[in-house]
PyMOL Python script that loads the backbone (N, CA, C, O; Angstrom):
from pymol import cmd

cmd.read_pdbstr("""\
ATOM      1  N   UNK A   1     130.706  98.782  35.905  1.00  0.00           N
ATOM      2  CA  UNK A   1     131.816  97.995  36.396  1.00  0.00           C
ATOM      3  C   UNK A   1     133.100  98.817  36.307  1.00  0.00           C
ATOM      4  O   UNK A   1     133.128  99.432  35.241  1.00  0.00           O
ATOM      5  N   UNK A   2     133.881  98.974  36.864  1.00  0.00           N
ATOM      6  CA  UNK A   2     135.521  99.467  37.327  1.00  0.00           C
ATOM      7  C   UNK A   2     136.176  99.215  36.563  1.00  0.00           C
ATOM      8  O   UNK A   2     137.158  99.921  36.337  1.00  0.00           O
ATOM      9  N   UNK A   3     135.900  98.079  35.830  1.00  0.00           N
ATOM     10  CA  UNK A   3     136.830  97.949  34.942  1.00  0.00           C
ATOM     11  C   UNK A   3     136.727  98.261  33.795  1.00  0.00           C
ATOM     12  O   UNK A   3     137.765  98.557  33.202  1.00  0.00           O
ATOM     13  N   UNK A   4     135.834  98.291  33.296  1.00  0.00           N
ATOM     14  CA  UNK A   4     135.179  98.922  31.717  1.00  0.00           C
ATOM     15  C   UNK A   4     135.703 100.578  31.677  1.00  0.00           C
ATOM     16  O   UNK A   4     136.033 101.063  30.595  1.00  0.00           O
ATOM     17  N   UNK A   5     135.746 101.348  32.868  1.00  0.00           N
ATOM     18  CA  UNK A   5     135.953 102.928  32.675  1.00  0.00           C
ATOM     19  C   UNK A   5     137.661 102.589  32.214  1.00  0.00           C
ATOM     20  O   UNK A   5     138.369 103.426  31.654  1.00  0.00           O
ATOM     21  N   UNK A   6     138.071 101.332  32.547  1.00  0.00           N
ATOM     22  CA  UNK A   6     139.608 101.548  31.562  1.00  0.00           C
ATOM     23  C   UNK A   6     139.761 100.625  30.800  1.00  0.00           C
ATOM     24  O   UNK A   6     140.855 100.071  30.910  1.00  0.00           O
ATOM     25  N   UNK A   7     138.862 100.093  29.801  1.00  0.00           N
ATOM     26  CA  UNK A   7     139.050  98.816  29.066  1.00  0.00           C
ATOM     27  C   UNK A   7     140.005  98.117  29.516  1.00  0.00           C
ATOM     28  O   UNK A   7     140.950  97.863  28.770  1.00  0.00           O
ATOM     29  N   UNK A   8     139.972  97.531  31.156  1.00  0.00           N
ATOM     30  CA  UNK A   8     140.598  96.627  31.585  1.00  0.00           C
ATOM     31  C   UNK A   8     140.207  95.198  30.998  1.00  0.00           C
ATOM     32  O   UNK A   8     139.069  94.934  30.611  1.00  0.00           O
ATOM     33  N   UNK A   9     141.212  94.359  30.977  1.00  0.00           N
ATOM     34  CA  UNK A   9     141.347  93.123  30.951  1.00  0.00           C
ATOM     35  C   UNK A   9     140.991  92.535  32.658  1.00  0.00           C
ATOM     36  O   UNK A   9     141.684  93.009  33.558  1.00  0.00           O
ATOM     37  N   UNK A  10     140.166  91.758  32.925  1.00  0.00           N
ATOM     38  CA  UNK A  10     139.679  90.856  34.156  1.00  0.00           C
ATOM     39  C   UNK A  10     140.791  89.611  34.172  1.00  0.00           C
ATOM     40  O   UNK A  10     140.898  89.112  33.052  1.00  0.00           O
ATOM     41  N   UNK A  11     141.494  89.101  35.007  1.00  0.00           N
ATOM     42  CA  UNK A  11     142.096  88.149  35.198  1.00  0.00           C
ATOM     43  C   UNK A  11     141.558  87.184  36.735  1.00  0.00           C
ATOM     44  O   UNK A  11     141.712  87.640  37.868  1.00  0.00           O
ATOM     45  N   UNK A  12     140.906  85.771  36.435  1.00  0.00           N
ATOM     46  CA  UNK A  12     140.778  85.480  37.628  1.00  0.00           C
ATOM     47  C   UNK A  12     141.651  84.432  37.912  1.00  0.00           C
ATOM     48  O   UNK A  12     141.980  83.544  37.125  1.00  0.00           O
ATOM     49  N   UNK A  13     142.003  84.565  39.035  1.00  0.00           N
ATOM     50  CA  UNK A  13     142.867  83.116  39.209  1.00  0.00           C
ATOM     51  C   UNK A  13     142.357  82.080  40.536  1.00  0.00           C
ATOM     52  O   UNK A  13     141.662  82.435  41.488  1.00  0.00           O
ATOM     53  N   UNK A  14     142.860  80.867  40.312  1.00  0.00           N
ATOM     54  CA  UNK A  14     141.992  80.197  41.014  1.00  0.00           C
ATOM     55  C   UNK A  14     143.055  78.808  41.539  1.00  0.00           C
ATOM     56  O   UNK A  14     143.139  77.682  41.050  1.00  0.00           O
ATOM     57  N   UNK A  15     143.472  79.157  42.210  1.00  0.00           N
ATOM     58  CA  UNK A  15     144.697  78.028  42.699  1.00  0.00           C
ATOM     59  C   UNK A  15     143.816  77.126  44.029  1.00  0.00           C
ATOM     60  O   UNK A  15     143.069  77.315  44.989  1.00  0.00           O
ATOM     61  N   UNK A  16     144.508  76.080  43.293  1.00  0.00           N
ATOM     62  CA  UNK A  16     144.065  74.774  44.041  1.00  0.00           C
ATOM     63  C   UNK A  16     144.769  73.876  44.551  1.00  0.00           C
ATOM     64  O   UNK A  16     145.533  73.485  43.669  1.00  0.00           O
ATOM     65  N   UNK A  17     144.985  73.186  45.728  1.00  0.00           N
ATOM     66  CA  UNK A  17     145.714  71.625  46.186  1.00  0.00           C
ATOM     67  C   UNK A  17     146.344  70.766  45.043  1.00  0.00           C
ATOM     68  O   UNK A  17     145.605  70.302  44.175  1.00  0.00           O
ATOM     69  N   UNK A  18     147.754  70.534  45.020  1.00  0.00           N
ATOM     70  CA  UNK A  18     148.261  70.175  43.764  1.00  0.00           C
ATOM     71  C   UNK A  18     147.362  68.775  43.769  1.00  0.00           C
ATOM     72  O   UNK A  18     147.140  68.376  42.626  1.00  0.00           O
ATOM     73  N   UNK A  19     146.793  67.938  44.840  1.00  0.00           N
ATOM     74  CA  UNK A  19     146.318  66.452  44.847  1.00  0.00           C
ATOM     75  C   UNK A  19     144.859  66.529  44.767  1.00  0.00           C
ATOM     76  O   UNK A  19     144.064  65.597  44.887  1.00  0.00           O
ATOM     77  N   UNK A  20     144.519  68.228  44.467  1.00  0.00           N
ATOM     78  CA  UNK A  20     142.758  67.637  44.012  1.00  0.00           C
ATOM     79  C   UNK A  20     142.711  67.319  42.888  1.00  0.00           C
ATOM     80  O   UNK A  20     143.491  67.273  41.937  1.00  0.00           O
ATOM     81  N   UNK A  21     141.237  66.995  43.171  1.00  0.00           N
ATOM     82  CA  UNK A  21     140.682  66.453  42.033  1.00  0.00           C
ATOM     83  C   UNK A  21     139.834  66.544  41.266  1.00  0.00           C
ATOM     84  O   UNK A  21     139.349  65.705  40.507  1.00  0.00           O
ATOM     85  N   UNK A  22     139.575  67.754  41.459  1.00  0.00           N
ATOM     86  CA  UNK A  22     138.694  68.801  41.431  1.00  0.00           C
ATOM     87  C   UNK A  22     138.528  69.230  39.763  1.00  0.00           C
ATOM     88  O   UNK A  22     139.489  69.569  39.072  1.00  0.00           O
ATOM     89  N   UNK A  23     137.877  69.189  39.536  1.00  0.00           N
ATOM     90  CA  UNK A  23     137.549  69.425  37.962  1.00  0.00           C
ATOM     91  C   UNK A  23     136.848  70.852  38.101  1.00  0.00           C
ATOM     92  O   UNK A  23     136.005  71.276  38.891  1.00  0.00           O
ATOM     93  N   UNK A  24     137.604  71.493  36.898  1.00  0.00           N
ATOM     94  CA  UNK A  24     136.491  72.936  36.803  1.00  0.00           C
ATOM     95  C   UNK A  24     136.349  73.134  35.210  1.00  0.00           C
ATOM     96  O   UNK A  24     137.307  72.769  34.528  1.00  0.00           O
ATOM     97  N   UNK A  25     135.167  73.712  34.535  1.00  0.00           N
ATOM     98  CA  UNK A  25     134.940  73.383  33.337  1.00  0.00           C
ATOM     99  C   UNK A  25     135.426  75.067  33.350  1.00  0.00           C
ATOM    100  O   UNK A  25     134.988  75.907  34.136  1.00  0.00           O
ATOM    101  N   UNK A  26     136.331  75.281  32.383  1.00  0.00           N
ATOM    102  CA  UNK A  26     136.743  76.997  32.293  1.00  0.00           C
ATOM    103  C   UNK A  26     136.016  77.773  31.523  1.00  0.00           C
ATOM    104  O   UNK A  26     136.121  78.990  31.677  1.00  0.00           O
ATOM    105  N   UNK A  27     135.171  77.269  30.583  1.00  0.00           N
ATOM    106  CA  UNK A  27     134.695  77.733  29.469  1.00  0.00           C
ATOM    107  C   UNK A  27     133.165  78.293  29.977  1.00  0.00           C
ATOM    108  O   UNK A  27     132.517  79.335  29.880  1.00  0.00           O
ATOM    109  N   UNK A  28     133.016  77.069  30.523  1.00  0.00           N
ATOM    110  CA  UNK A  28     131.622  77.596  31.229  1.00  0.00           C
ATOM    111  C   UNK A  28     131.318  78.704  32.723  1.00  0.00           C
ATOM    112  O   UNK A  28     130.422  79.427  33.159  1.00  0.00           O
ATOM    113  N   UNK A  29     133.038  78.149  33.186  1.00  0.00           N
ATOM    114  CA  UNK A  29     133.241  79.149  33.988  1.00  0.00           C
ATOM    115  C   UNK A  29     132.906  80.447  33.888  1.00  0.00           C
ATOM    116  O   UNK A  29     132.206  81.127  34.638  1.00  0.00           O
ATOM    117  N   UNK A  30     133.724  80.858  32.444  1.00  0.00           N
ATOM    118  CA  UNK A  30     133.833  82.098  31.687  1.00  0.00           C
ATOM    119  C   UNK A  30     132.791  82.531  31.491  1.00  0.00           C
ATOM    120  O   UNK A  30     132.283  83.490  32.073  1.00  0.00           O
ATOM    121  N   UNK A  31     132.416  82.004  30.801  1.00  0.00           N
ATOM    122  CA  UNK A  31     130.700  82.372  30.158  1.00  0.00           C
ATOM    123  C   UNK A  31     130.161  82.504  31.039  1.00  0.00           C
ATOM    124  O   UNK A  31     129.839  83.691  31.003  1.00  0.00           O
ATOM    125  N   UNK A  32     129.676  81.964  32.167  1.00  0.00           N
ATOM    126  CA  UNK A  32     128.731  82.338  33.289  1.00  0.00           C
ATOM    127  C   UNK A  32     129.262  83.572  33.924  1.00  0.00           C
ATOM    128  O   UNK A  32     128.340  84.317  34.256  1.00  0.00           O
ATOM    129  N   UNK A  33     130.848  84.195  34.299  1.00  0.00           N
ATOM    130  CA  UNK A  33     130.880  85.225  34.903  1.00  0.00           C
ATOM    131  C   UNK A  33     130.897  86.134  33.747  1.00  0.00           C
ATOM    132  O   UNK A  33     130.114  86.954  34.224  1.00  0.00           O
ATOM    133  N   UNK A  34     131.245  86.709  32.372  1.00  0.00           N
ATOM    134  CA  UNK A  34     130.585  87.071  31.153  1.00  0.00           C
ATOM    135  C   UNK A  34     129.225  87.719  31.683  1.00  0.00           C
ATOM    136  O   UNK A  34     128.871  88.880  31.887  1.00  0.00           O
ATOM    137  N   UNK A  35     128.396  86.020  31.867  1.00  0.00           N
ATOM    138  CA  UNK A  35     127.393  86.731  31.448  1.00  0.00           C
ATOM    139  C   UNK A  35     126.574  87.116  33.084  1.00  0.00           C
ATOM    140  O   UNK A  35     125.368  87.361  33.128  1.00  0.00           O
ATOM    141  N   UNK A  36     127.298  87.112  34.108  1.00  0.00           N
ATOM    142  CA  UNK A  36     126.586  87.928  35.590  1.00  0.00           C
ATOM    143  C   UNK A  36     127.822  89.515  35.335  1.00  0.00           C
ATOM    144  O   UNK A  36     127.835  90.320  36.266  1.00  0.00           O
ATOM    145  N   UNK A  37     128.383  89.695  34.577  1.00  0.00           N
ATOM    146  CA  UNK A  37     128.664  90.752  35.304  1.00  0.00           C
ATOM    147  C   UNK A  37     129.086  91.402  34.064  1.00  0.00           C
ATOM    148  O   UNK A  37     129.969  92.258  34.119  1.00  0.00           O
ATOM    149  N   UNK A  38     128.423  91.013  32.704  1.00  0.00           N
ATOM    150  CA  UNK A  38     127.930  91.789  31.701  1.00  0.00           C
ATOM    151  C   UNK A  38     129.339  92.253  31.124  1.00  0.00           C
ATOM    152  O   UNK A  38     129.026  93.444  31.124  1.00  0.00           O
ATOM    153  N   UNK A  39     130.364  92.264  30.737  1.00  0.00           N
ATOM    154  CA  UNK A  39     131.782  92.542  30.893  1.00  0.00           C
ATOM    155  C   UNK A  39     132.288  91.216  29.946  1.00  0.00           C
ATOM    156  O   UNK A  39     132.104  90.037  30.249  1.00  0.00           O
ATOM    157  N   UNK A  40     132.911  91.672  28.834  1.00  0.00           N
ATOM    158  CA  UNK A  40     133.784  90.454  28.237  1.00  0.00           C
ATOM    159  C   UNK A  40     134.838  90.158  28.301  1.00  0.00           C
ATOM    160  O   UNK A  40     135.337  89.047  28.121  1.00  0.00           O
ATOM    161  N   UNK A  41     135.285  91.068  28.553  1.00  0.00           N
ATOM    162  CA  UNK A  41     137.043  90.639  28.635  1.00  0.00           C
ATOM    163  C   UNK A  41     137.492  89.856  30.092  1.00  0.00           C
ATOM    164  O   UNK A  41     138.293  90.529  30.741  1.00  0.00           O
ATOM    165  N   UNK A  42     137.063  88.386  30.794  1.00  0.00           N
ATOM    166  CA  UNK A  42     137.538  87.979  31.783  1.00  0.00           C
ATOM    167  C   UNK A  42     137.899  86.337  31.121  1.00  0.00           C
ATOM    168  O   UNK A  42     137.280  85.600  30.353  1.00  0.00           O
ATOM    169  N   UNK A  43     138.977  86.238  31.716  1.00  0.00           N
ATOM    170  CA  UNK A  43     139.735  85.274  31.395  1.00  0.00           C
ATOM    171  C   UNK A  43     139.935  84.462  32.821  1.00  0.00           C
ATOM    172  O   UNK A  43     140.233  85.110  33.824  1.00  0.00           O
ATOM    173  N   UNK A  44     139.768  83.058  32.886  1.00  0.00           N
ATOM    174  CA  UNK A  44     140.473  82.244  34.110  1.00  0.00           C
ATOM    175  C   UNK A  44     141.684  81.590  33.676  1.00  0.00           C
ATOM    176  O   UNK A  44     142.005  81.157  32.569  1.00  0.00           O
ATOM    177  N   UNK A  45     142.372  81.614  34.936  1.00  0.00           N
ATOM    178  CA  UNK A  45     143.524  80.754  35.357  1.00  0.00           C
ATOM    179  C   UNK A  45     143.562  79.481  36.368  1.00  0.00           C
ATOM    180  O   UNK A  45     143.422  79.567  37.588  1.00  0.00           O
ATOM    181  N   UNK A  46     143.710  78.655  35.861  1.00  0.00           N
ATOM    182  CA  UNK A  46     143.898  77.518  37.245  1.00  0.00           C
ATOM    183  C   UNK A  46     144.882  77.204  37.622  1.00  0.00           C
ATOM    184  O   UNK A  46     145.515  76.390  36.949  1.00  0.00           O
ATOM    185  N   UNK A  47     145.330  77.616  38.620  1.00  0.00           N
ATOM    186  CA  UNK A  47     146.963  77.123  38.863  1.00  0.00           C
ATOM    187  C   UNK A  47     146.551  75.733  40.227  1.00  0.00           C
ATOM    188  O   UNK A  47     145.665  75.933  41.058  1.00  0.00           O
ATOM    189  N   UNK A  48     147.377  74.420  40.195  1.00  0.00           N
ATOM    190  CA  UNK A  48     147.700  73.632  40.835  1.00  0.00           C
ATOM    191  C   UNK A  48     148.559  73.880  41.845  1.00  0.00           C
ATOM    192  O   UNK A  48     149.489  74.542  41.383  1.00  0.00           O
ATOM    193  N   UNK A  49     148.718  73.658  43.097  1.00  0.00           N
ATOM    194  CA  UNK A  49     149.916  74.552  43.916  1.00  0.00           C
ATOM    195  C   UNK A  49     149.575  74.486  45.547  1.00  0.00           C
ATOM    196  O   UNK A  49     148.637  75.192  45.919  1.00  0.00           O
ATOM    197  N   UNK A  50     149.964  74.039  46.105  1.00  0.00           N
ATOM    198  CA  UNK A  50     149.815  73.893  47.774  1.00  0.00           C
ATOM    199  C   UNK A  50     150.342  75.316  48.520  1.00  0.00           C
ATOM    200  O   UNK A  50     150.244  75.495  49.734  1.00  0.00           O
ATOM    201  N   UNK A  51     151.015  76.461  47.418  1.00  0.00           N
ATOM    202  CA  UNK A  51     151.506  77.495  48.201  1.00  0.00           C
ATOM    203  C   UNK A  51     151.005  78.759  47.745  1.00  0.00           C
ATOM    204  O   UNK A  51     151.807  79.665  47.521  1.00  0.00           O
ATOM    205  N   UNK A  52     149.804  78.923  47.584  1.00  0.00           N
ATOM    206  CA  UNK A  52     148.877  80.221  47.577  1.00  0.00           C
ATOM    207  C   UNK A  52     149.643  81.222  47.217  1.00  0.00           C
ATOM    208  O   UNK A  52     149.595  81.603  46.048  1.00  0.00           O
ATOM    209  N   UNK A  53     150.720  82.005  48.387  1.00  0.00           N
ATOM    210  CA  UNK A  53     150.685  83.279  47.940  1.00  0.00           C
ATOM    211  C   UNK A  53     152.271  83.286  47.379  1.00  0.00           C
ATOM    212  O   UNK A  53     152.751  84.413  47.503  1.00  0.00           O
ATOM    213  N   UNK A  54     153.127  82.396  46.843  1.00  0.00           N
ATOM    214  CA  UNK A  54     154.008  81.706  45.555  1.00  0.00           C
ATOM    215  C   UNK A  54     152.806  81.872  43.819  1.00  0.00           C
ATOM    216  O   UNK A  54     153.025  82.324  42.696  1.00  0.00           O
ATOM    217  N   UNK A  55     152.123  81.510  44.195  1.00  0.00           N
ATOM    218  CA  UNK A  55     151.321  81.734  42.781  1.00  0.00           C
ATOM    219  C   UNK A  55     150.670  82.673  42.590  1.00  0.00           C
ATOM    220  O   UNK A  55     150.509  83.044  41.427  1.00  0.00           O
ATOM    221  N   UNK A  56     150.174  83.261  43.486  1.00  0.00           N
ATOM    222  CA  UNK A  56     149.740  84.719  43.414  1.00  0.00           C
ATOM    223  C   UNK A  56     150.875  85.689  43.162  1.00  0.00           C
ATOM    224  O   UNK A  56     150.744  86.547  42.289  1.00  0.00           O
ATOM    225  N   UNK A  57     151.721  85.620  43.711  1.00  0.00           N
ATOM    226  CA  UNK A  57     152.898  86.637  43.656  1.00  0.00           C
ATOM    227  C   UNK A  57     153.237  86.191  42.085  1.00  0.00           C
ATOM    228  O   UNK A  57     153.634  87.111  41.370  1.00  0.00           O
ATOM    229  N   UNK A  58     153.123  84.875  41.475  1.00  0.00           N
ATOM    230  CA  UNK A  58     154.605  84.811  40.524  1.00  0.00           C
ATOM    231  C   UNK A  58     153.056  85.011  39.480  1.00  0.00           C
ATOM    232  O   UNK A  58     153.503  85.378  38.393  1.00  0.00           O
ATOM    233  N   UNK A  59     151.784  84.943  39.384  1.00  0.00           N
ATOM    234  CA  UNK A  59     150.709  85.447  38.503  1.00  0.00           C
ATOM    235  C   UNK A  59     150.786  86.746  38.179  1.00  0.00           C
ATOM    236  O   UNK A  59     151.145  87.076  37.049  1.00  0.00           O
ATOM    237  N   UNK A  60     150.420  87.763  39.240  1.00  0.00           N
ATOM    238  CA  UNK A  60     150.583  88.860  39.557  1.00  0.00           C
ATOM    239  C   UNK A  60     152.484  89.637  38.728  1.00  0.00           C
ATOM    240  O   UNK A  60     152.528  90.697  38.103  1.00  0.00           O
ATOM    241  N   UNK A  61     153.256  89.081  38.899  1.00  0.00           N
ATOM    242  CA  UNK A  61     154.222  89.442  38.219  1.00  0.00           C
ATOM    243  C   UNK A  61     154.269  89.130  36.254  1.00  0.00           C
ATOM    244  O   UNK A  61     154.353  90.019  35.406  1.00  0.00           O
ATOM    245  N   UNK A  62     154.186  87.671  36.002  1.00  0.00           N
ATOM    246  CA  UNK A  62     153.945  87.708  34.794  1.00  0.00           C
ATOM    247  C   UNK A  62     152.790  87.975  33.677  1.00  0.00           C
ATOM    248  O   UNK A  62     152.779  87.836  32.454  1.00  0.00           O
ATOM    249  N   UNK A  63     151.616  88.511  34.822  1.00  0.00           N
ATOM    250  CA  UNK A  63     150.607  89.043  33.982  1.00  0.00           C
ATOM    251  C   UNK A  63     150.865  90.801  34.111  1.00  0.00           C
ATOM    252  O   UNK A  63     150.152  91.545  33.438  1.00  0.00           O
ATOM    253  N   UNK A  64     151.847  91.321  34.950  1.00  0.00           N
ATOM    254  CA  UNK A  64     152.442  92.606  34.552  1.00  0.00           C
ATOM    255  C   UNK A  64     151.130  93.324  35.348  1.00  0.00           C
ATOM    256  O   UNK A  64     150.942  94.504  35.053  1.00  0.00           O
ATOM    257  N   UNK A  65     149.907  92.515  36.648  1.00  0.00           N
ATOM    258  CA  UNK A  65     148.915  93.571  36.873  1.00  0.00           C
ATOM    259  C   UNK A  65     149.128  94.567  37.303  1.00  0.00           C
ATOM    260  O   UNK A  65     150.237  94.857  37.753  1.00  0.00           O
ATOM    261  N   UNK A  66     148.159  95.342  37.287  1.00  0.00           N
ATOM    262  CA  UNK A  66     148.195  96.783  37.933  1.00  0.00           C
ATOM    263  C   UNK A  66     147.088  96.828  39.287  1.00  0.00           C
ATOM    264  O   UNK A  66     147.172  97.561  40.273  1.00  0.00           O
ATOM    265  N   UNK A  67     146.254  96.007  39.044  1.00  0.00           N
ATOM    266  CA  UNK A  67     145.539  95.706  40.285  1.00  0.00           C
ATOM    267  C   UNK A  67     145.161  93.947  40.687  1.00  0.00           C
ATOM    268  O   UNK A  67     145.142  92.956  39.957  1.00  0.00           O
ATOM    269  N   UNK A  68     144.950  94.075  41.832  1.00  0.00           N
ATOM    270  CA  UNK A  68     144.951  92.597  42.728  1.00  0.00           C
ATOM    271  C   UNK A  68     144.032  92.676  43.534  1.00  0.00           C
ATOM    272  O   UNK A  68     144.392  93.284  44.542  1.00  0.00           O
ATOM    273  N   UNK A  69     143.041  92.357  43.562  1.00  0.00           N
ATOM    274  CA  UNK A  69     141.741  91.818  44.495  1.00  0.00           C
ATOM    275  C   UNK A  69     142.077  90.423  44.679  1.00  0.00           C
ATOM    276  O   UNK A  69     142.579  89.534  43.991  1.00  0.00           O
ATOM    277  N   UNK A  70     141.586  90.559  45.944  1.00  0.00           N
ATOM    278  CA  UNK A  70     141.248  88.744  46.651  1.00  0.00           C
ATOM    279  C   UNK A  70     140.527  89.192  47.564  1.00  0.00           C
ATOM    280  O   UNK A  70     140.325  90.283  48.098  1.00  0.00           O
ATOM    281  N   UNK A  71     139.987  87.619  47.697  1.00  0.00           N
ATOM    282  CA  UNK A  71     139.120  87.164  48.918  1.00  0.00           C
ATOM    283  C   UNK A  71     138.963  85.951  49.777  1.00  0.00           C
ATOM    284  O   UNK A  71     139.453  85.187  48.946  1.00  0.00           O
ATOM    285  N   UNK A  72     138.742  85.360  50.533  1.00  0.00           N
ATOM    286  CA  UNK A  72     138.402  84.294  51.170  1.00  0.00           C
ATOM    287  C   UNK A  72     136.835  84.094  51.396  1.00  0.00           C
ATOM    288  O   UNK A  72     136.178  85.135  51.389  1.00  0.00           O
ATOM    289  N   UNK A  73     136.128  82.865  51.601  1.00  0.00           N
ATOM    290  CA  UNK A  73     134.783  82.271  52.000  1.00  0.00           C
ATOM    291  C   UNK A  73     135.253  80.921  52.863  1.00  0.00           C
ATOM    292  O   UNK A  73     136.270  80.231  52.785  1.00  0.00           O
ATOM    293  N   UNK A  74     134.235  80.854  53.604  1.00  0.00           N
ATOM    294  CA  UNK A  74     134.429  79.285  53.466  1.00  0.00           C
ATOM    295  C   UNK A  74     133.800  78.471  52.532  1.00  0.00           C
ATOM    296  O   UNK A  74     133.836  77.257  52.737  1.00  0.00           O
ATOM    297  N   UNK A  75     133.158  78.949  51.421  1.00  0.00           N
ATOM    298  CA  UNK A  75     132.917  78.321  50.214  1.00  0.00           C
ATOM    299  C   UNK A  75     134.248  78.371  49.509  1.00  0.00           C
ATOM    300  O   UNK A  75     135.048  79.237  49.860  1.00  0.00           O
ATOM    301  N   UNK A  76     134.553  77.549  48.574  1.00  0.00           N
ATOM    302  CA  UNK A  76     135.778  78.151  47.606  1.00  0.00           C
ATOM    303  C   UNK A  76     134.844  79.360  46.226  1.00  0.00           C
ATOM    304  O   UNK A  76     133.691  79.684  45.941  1.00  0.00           O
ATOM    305  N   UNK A  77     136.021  79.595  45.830  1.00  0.00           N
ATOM    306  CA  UNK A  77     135.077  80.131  44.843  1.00  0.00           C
ATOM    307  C   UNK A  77     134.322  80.272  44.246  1.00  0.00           C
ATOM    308  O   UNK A  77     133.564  81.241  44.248  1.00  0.00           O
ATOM    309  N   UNK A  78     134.275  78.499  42.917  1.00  0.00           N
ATOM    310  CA  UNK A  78     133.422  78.285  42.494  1.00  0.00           C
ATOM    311  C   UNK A  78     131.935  77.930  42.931  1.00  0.00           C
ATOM    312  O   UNK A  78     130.938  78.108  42.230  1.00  0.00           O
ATOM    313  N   UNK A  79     131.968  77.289  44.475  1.00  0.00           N
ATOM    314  CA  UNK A  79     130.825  77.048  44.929  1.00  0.00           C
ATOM    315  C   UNK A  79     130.236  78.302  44.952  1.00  0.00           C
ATOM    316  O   UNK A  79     129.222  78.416  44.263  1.00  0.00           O
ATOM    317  N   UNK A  80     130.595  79.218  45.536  1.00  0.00           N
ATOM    318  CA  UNK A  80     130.634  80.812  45.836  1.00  0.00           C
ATOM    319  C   UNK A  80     129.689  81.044  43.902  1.00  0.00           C
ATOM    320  O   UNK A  80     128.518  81.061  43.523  1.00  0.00           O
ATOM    321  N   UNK A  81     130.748  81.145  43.373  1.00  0.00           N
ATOM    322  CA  UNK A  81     130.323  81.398  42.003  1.00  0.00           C
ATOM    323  C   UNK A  81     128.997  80.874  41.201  1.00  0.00           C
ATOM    324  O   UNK A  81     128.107  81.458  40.582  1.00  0.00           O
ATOM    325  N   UNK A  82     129.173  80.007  41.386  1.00  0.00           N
ATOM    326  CA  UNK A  82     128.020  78.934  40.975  1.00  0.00           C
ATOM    327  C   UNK A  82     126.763  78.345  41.695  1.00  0.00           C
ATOM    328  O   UNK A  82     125.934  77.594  41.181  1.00  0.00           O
ATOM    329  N   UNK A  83     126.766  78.770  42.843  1.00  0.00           N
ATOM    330  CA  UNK A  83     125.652  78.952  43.971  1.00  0.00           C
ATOM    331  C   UNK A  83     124.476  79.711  43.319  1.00  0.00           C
ATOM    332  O   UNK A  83     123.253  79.627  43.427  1.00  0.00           O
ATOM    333  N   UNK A  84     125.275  80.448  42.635  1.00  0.00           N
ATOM    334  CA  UNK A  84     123.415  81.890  41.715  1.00  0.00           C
ATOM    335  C   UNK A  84     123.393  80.857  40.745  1.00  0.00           C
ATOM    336  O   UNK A  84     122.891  79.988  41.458  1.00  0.00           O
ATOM    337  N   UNK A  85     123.538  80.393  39.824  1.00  0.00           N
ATOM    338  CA  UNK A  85     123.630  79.752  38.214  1.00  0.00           C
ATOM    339  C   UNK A  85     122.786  78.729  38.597  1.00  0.00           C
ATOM    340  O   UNK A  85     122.454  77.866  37.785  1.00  0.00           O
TER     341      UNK A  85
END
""", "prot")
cmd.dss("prot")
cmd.show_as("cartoon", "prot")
cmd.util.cbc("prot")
cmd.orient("prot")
């Protein structure tokens, strides 16, 4: 993994419709990507927010990253995520 050659820290973030309703369990979140991609240090974020790239930008600034991956599906993530499990 890419990130282990620099004992990076993993940050995922996961912004959602301030009016869902959407429940995500984080812990198990964690633990399941932990344990597909063998790597401990990943942490989630859930941000609430109708304006995507406002929370990406103001994440991206107070977590000080040095790198930024994204993506789109027409799954959201977690379905995406949790589709193997």
């Amino acid at each position: 993994m890419f990130a282990s050659l620099f004992k990076a820290s993993i940050h995922v973030l996961h912004v959602i419709p301030k009016e869902s309703a959407k429940k995500i369990d984080v812990k198990k979140t964690v633990a399941s990507l932990i344990k597909q991609t063998n790597y401990p240090d990943i942490s989630l974020h859930i941000s609430k927010s109708d304006h995507i790239t406002d929370e990406v930008d103001a994440f991206v600034v107070n977590q000080k990253a040095d790198l930024l991956t994204m993506f789109t599906h027409k799954l959201d993530f977690y379905e995406k995520l949790l589709a193997e499990v």
